[in-house]
KEPA-602398 format. One line per field, with one value per residue (C-alpha): residue number from 1; x, y, z. Coordinates in nm, 4 decimals, m for minus. Layout:
num = (NUM:...)
x = (X:...)
y = (Y:...)
z = (Z:...)
***
This chain:
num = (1:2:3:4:5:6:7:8:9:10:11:12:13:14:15:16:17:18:19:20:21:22:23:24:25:26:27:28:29:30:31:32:33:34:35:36:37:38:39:40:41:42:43:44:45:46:47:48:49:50:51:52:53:54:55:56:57:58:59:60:61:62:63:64:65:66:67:68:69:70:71:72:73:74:75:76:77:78:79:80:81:82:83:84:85:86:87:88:89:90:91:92:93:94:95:96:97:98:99:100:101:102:103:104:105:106:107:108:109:110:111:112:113:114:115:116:117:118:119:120:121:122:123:124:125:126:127:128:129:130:131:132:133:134:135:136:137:138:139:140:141:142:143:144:145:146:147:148:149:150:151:152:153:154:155:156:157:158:159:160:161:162:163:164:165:166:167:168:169:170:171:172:173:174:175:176:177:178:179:180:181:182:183:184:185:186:187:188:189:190:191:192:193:194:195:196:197:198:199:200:201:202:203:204:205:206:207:208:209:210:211:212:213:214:215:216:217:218:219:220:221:222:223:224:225:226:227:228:229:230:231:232:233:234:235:236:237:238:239:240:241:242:243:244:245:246:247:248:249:250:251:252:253:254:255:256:257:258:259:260:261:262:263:264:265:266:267:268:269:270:271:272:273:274:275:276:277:278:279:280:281:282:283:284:285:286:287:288:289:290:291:292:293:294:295:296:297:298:299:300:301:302:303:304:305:306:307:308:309:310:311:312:313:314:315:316:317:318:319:320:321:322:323:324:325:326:327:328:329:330:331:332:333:334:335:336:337:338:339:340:341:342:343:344:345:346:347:348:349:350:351:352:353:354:355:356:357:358:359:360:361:362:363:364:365:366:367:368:369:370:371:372:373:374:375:376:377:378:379:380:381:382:383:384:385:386:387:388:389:390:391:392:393:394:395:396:397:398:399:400:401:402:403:404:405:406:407:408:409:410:411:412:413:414:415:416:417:418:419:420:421:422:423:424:425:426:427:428:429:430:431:432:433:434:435:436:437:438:439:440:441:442:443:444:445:446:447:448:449:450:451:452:453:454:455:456:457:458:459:460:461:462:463:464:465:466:467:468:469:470:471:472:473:474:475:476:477:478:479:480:481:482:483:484:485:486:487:488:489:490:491:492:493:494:495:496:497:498:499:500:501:502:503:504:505:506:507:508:509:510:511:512:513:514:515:516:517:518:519:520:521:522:523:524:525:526:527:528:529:530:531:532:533:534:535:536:537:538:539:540:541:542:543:544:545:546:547:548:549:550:551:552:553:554:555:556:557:558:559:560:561:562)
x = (2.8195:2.4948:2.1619:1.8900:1.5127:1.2453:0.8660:0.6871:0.3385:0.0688:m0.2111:m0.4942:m0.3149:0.0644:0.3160:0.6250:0.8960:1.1412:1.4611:1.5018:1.8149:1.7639:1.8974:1.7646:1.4191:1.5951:1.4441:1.7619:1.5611:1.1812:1.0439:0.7296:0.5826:0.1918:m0.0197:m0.0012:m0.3252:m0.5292:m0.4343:m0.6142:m0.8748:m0.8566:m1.0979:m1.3153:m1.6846:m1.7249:m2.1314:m2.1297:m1.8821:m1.6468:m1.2622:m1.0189:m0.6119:m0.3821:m0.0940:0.1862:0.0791:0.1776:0.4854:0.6698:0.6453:0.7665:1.0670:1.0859:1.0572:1.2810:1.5583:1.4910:1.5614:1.8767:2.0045:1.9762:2.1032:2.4296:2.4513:2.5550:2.3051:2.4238:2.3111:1.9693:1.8315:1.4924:1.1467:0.7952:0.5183:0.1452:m0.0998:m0.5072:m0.7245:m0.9627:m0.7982:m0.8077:m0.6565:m0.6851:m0.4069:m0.2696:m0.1717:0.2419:0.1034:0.0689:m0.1664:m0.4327:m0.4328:m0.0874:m0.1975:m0.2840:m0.6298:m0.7014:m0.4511:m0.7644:m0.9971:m1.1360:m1.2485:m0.9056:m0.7681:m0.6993:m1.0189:m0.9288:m1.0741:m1.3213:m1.5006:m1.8382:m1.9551:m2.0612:m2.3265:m2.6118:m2.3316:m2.2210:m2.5733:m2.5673:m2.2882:m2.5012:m2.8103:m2.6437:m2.3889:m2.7406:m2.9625:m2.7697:m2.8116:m2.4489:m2.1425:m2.1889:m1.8601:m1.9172:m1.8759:m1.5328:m1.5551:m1.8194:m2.1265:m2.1361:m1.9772:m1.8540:m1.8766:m1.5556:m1.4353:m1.2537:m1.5584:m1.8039:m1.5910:m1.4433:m1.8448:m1.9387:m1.6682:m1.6717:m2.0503:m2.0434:m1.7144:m1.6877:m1.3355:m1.1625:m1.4188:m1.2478:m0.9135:m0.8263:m0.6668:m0.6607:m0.6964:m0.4610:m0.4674:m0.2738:m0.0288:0.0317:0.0404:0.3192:0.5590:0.4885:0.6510:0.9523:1.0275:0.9751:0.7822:0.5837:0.4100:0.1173:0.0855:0.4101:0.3356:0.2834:m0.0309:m0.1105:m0.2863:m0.4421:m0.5766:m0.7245:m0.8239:m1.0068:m1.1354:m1.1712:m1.3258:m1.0487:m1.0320:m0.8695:m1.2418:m1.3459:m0.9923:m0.9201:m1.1487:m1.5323:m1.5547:m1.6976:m2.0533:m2.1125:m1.9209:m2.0872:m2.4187:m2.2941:m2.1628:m1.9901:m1.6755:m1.5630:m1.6252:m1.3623:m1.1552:m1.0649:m0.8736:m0.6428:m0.6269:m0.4415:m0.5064:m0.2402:m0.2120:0.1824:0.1637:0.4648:0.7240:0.7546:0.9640:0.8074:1.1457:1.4565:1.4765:1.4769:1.7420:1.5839:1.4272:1.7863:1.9197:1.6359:1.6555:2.0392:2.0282:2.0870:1.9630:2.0295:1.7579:1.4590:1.0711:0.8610:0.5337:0.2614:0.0039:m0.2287:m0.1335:m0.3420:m0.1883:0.1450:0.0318:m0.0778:0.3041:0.4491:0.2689:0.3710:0.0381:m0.0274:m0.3041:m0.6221:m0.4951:m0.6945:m0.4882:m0.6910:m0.5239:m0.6952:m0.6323:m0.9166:m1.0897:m1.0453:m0.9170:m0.9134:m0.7194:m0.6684:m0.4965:m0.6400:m0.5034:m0.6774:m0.8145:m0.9783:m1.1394:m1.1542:m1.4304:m1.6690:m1.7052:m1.7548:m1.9979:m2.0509:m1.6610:m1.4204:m1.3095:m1.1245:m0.7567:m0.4847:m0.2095:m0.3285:m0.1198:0.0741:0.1388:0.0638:m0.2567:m0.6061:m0.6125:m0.9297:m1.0269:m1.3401:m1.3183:m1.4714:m1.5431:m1.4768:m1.3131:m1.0682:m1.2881:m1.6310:m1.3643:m1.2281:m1.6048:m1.7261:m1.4248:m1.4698:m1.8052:m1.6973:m1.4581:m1.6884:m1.7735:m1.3854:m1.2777:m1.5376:m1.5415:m1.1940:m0.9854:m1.1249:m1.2224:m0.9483:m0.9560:m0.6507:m0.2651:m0.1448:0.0920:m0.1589:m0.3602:m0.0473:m0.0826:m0.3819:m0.4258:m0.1523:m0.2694:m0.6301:m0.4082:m0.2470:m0.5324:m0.8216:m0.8923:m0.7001:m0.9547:m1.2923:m1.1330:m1.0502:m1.3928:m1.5591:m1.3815:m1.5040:m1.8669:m1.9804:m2.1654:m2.4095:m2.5069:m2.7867:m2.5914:m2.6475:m2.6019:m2.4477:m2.3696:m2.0354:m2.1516:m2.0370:m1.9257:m2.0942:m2.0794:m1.7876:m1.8331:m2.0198:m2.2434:m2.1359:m2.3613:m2.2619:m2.5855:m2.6079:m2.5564:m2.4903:m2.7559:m2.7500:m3.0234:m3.1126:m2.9997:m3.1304:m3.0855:m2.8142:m2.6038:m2.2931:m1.9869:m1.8079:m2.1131:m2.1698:m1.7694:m1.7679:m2.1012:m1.9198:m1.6064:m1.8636:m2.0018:m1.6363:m1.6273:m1.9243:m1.8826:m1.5551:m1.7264:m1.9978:m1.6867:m1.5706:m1.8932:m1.9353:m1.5794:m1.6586:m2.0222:m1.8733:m1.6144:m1.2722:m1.1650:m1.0022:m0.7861:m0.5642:m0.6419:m0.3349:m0.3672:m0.1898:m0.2252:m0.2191:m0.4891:m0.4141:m0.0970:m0.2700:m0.5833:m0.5543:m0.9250:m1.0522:m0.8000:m0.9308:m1.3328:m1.2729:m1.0812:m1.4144:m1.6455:m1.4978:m1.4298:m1.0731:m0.6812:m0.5526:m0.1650:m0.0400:0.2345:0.5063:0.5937:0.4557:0.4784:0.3547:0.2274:0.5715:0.7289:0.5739:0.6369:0.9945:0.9615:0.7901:1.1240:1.3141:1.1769:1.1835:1.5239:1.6093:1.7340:1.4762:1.2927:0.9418:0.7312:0.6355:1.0370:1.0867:0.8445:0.9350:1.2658:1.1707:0.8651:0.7116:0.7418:0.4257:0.4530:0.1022:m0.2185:m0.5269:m0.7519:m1.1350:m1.2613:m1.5556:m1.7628:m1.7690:m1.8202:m2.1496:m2.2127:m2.1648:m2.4363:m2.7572:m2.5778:m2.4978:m2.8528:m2.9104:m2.6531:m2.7935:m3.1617:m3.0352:m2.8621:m3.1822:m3.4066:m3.1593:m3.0857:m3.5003:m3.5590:m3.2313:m3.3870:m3.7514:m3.6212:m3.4168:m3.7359:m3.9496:m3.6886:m3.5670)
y = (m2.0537:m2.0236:m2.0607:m2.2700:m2.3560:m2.5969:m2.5873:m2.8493:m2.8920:m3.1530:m3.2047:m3.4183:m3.7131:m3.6319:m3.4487:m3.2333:m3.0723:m2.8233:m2.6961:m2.3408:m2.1436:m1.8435:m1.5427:m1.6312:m1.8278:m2.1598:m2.4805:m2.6920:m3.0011:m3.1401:m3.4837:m3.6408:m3.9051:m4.0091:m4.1238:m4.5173:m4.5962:m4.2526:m4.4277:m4.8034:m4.5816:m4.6807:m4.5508:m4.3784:m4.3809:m4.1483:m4.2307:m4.1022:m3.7988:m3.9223:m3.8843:m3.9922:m3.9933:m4.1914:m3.9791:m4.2166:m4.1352:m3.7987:m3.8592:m4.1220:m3.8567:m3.5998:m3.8177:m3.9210:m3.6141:m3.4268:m3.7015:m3.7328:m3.3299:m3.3265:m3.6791:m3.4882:m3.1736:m3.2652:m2.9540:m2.9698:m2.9734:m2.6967:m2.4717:m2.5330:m2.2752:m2.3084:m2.5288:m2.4156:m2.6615:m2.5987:m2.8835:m2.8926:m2.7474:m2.7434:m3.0901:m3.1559:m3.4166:m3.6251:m3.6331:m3.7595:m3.4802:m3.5186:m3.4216:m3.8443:m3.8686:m4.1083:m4.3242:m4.4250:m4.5508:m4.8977:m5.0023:m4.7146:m4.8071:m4.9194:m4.6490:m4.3882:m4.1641:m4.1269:m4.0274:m3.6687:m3.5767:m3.4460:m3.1075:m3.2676:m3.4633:m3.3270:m3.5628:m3.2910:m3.0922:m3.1392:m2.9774:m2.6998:m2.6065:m2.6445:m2.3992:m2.1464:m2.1942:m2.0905:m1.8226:m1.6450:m1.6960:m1.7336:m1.3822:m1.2702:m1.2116:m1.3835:m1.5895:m1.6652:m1.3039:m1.2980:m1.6476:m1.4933:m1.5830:m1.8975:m2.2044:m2.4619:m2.8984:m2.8331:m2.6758:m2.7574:m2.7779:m2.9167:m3.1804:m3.2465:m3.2383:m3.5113:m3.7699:m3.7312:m3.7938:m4.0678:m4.2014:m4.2200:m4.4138:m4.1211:m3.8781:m4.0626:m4.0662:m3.7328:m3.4941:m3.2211:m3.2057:m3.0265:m2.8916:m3.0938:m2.7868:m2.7989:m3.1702:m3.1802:m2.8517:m3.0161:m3.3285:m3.1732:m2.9822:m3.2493:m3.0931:m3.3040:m2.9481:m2.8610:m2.5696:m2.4315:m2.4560:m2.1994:m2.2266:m2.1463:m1.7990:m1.9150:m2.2558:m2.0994:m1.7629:m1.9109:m2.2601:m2.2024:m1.9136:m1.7535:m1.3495:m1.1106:m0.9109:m1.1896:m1.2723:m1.5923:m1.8604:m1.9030:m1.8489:m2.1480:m2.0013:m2.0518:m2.4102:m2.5812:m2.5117:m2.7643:m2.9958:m3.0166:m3.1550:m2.8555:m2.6195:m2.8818:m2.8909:m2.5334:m2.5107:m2.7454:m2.5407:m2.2294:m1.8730:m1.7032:m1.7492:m1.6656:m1.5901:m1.8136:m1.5747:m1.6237:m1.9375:m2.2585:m2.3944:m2.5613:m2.9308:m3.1802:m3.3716:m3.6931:m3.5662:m3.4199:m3.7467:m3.8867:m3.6340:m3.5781:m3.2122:m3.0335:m2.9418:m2.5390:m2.5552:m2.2678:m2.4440:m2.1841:m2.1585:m2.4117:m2.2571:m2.3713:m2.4706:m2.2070:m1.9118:m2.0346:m2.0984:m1.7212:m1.5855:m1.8409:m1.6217:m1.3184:m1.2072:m0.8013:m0.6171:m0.6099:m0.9711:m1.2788:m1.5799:m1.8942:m2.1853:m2.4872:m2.8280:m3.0724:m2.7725:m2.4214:m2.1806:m1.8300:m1.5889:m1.2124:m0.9774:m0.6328:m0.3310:m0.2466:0.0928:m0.1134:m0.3709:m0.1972:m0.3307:m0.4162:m0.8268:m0.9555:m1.2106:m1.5492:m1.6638:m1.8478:m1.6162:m1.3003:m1.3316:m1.0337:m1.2177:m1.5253:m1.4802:m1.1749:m1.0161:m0.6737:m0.7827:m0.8784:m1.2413:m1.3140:m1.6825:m1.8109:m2.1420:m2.4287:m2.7615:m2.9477:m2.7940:m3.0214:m3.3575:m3.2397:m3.3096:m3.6303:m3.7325:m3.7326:m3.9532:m4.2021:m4.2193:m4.2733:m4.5347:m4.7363:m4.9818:m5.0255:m5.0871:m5.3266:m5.5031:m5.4861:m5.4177:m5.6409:m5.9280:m6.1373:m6.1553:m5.9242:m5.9955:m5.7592:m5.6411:m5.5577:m5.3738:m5.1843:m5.0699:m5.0027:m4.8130:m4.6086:m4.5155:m4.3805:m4.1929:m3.9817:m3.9654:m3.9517:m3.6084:m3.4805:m3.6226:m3.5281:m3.1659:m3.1310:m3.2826:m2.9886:m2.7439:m2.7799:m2.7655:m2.4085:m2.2175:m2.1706:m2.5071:m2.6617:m2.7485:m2.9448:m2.6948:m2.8152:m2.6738:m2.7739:m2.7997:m3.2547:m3.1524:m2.8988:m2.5572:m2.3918:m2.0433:m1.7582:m1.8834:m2.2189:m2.5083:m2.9041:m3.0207:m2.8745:m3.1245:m3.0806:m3.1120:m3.1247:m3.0459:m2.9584:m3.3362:m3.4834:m3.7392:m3.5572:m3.5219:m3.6851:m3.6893:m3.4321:m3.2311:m3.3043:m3.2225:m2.8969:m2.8248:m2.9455:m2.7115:m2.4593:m2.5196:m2.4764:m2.1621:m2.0235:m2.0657:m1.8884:m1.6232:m1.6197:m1.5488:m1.3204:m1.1269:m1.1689:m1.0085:m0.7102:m0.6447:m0.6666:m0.3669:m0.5397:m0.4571:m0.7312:m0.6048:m0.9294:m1.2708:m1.5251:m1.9065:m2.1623:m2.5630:m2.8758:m2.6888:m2.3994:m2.5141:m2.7999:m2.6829:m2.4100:m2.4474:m2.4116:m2.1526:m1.9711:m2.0223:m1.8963:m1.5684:m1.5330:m1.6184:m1.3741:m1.0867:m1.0192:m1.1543:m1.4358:m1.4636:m1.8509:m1.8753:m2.1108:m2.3121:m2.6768:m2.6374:m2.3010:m2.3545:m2.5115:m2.2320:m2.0327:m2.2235:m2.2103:m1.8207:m1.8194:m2.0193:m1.7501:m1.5225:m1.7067:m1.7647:m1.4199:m1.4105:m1.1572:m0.9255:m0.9571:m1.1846:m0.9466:m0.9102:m1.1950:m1.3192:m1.0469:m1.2223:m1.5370:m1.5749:m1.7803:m1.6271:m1.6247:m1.8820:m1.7506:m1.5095:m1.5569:m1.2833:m1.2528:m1.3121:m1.0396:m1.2532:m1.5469:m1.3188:m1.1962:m1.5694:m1.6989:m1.4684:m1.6752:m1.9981:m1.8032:m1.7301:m2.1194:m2.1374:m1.8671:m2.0868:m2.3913:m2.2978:m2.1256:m2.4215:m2.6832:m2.4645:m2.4149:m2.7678:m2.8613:m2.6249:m2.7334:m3.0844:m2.9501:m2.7956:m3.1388:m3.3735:m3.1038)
z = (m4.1512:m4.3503:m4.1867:m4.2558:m4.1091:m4.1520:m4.2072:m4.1508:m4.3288:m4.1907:m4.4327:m4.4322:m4.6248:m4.5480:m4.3878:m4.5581:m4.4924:m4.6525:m4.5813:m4.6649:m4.6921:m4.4987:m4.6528:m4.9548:m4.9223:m5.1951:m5.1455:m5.0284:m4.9914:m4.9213:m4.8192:m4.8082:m4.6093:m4.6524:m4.3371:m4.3641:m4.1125:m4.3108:m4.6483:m4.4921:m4.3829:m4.0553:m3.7766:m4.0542:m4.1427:m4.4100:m4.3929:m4.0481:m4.1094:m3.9131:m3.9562:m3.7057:m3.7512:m3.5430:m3.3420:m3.4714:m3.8481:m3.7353:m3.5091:m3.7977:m4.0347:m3.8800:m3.7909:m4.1641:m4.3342:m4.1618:m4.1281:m4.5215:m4.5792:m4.3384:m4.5522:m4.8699:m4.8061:m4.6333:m4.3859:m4.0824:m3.7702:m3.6268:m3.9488:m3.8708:m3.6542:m3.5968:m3.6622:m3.7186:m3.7731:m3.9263:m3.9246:m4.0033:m3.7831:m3.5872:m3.5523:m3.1378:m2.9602:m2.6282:m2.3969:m2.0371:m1.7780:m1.9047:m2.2952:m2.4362:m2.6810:m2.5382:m2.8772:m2.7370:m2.4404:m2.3279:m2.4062:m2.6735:m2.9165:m3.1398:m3.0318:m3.2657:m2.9975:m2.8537:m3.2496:m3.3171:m3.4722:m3.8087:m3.9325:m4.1777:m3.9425:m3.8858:m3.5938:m3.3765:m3.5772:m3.2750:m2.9979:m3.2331:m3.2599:m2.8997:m2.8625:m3.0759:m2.9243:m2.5718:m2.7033:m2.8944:m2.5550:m2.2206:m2.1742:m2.1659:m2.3787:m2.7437:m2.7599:m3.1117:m3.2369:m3.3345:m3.5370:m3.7608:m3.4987:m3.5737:m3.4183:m3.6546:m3.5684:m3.7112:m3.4227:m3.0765:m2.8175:m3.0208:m3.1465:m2.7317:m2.6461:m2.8929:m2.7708:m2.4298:m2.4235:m2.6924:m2.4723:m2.1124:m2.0830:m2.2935:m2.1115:m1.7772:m1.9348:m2.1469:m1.8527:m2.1206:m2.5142:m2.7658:m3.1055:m3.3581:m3.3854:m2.9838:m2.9968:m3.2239:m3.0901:m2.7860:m2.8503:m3.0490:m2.7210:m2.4765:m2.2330:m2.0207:m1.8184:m2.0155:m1.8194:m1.9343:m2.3297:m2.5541:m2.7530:m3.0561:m3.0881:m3.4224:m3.3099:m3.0156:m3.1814:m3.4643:m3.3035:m2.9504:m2.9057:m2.7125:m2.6846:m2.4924:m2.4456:m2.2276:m2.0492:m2.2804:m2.3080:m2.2476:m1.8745:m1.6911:m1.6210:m1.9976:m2.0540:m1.7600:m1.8970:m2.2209:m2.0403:m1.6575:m1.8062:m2.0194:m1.7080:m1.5675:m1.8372:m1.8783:m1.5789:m1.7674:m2.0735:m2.0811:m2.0161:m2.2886:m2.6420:m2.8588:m3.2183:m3.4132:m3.4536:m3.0812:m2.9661:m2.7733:m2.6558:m2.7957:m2.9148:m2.6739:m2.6430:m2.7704:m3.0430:m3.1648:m3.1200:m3.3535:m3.5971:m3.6207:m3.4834:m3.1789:m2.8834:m2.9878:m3.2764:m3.1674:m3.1791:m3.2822:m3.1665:m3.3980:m3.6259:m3.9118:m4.2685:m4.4424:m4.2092:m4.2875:m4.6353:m4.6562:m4.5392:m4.7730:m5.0558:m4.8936:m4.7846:m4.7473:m4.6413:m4.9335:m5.0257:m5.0514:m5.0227:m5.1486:m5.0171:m5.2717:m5.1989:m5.0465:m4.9111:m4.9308:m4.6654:m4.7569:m4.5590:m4.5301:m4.2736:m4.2108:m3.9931:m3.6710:m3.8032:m4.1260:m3.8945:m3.5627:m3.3513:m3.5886:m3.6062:m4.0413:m3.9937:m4.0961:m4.1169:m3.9595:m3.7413:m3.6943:m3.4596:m3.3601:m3.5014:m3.6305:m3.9761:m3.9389:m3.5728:m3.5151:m3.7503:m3.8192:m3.9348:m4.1561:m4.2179:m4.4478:m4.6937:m4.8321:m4.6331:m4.9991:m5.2963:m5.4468:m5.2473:m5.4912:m5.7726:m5.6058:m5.4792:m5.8714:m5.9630:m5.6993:m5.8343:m6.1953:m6.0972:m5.9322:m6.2342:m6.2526:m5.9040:m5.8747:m6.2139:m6.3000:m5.9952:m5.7237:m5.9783:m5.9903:m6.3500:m6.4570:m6.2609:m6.0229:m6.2815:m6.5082:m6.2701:m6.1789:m6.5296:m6.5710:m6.2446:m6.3707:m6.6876:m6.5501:m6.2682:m6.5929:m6.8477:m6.5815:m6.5123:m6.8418:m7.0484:m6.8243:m6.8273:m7.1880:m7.2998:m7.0222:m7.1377:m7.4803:m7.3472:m7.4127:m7.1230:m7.2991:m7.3463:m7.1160:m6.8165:m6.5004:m6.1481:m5.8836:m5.5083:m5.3740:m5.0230:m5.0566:m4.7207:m4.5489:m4.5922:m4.4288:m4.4827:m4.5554:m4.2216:m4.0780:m4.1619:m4.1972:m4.2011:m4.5161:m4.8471:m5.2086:m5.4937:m5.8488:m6.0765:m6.4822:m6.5443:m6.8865:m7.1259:m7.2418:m6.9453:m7.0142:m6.7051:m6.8712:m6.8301:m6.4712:m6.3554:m6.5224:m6.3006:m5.9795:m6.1533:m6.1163:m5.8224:m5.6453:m5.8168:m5.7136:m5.3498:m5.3646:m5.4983:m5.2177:m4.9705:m5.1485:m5.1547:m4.7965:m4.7216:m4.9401:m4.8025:m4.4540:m4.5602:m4.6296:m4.9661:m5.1928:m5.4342:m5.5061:m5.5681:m5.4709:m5.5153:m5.4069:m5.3540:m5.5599:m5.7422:m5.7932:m5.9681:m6.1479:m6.2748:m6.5572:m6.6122:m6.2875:m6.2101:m6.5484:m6.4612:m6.0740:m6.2196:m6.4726:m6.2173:m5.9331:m6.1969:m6.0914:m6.2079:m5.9688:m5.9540:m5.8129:m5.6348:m5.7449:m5.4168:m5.4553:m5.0353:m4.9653:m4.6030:m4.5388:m4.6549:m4.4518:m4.1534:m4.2266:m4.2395:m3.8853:m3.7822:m3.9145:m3.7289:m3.3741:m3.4656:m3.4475:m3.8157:m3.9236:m3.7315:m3.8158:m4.0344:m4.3250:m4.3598:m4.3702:m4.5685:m4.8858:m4.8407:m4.8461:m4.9976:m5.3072:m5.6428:m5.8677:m6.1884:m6.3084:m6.3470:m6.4798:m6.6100:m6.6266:m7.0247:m7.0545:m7.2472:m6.9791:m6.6687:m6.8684:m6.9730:m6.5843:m6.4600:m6.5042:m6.3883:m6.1270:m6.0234:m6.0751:m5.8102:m5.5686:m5.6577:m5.5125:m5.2547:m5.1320:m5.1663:m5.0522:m4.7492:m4.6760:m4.7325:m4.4585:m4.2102:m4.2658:m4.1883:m3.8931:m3.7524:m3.7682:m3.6108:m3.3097)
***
């Protein structure tokens, strides 16, 4: 009997997951099921940074898509051998003391604070600069060393911090808190002992400051000094970390029931979509993987003798194992890359939404229509008319930081800017400035890995995109100086998922195996054009400019309201 797996892919707006054949890495079948509550924006407030996703969107999909690959393909359940699951992250969750996510409990059904807090929300920028403020001062061990040196409001404690002060009834009420990754291996196991799970050793390497230097997490001496409850809550955390070749447990027995398999399928340990994404592309050593969808996450591995003990500052973290074991995981990215894009078209479409849309004055067929039409020539027509804009026309400069800046050097409270605006300025002008801008602060990461000593020899893209986008993909290779292959996979991080299956499974014997066996293709490269890598360089310095006002300015405001 052949062998199959499935990866399982939880992004920001949907879930999917593909069955892979697993000798020889085919696509047998993929399904896709978008968050209903994210998509009515429920327990939201963009204005305050704040986004929140109900458990159910979560748990209905992954019943869904799964269901929907098994339906399609026809196999039989016993084929399937193993599961692997990568979500967002740092995306932490609430939970009772059996593992029930607290949004499913009486009387927080409704409650934002008892939500998974999704990666982008960037509540808790005063408690991350808490976190840093102690780790730099407290006068022992600097916790933060290993995820660049400095904590992120991205991140697992400074996101727990924030609600359990703004919220004593899920302060009162969360027994322990688990990554999104945990949360949902958790559940396809059935285990109600928190103590006994396996957690993710890239959740808690890159997001929690967990190391083994310092015997797992942040002793208690450090977290009682933010806040008495996280002293408390590490003794319901965990101690040891698994990479996700290593298995979690088998299926439960209700959740094979649900899902039409059995009870003999292998749960590998959870990780995060960008570290799957990066084994999906068959990631090696000197590689950077961008993984380009709403934000960037850019990932490398690196051999202990390359990285040794030295710490490469100002990223997202450095994790034995995090992508490949035996390995170095490297993580930087973007807090916005595709969202600047989708930011400036929300703006655009104001006049329409408003006027047309919501006005009564067209039929909902025609609005159907119309909405359809500006879904296919939208962005078509703003990139054709940009890309006919030569660089060395007067052009706006823009900094991509919509959301914060991510990496090199943590810092949400940052904003974007844009500047060199005329009479002149047209939209197309403006979106290939935020095209720019994207650009740009790739290319500030990729600096920052090289200064630090780990060589980048190979660009690989992947992501909506990546595969999209031939003219951002053809400015980021100019702008960086270097070729950039994309890899074929429209569900990379799933893909890679399913190889970390594989491998729990027993069907291969180590991830980099498996992955050369399994791994995406590349459908594309782009090559730098000599004469625009000489034309980028001033608006490059126009970039570097900003940045260095906007980021004095921040600070200097910082300063007067502390």
């Amino acid at each position: 009997m052949k062998s199959y797996v499935i990866g399982l892919d939880y992004g920001s707006d949907s879930v999917r997951a593909v069955l892979i054949d697993a000798e020889y890495g085919n696509e047998i079948a993929s399904s896709v099921h978008w968050y209903q509550r994210w998509l009515e924006k429920k327990y939201c407030e963009p204005s305050k940074n704040q986004f929140r996703q109900h458990p159910l969107d979560h748990i209905e999909g992954l019943e869904k898509t799964i269901k929907g690959v098994m339906q399609q393909s026809g196999i039989k359940a016993s084929a399937v051998k193993g599961i692997c699951i990568d979500t967002t992250g740092s995306s932490p969750v609430p939970v009772t003391e059996d593992g029930t996510p607290l949004a499913m409990v009486p009387g927080f059904e409704e409650n934002p604070n008892a939500m998974m807090v999704l990666w982008k929300d960037h509540t808790a920028i005063r408690e991350a600069d808490e976190i840093n403020d102690l780790a730099a001062n407290w006068g022992g061990e600097d916790f933060t060393k290993y995820e660049g040196g400095i904590y992120s409001s991205e991140w697992f404690w400074a996101k727990i911090l924030h609600v359990v002060r703004e919220d004593q009834a899920v302060r009162a009420a969360a027994h322990s808190w688990l990554e999104h990754c945990d949360l949902m291996t958790n559940i396809l196991i059935g285990n109600k002992d928190l103590r006994q799970l396996k957690r993710s050793r890239c959740a808690a390497g890159h997001k929690a400051m967990w190391h083994e230097d310092w015997g797992g997490l942040p002793p208690v001496e450090f977290l009682e000094q933010l806040d008495p409850y996280l002293a408390e809550l590490r003794g319901r955390l965990y101690r040891n970390t698994y990479t996700s070749d290593v298995v979690a447990g088998q299926l439960s027995a209700e959740w094979a029931s649900k899902l039409g398999l059995t009870t003999e399928t292998v749960i590998a340990v959870g990780t995060f979509d960008a570290h799957a994404g990066a084994v999906g592309a068959q990631i090696d050593e000197f590689s950077l993987v961008r993984v380009m969808g709403t934000s960037t996450c850019d990932i490398m591995v690196a051999n202990h003798n390359v990285v040794g003990d030295k710490t490469v500052k100002g990223i997202c973290g450095q994790v034995d194992g995090s992508v490949i074991p035996g390995m170095v995981g490297l993580e930087a990215g973007q807090s916005a890359f595709g969202d600047v894009l989708a930011w400036f078209k929300e703006v655009l479409m104001w006049p329409i939404d408003e006027l047309v849309m919501n006005s009564g004055v067209i039929t909902a067929e025609q609005k159907q229509q119309l909405a359809e039409e500006i879904e296919k020539q939208f962005m078509g027509t703003l990139t054709k008319q940009a890309e006919s804009i030569p660089l060395s026309e007067s052009l706006p400069t823009a900094l991509d930081w919509i959301n914060g800046r991510r990496t090199p050097d943590a810092d949400q409270s940052l904003k974007s800017a844009i500047t060199h605006l005329s009479l002149g300025t047209k939209a197309p002008h403006i979106f290939k400035a935020l095209v720019h801008a994207i650009c740009f602060g790739a290319k500030k990461i990729v600096e920052r890995f090289e200064e630090e000593g780990v060589e980048i020899r190979k660009v690989i893209g992947i992501g909506g995109v990546a595969r999209k986008s031939p003219f951002i993909m053809q400015t980021l290779a100019n702008v960086l100086n270097r070729p950039i292959v994309v890899a074929s996979s429209d569900y990379a991080p799933a893909l890679g998922a399913a190889i970390y299956a594989a491998v729990a499974a027993g069907l291969y014997p180590d991830i980099i195996t498996a992955s050369k066996s399994l791994g995406s293709s590349y459908e594309a490269e782009y090559y730098p054009q000599a004469d625009k890598v000489v034309a980028f360089e001033p608006l490059l310095e126009r970039y570097d400019a900003l940045c260095g006002f906007v980021e004095q300015i921040t600070h200097k405001n910082k300063m007067s309201l502390a």
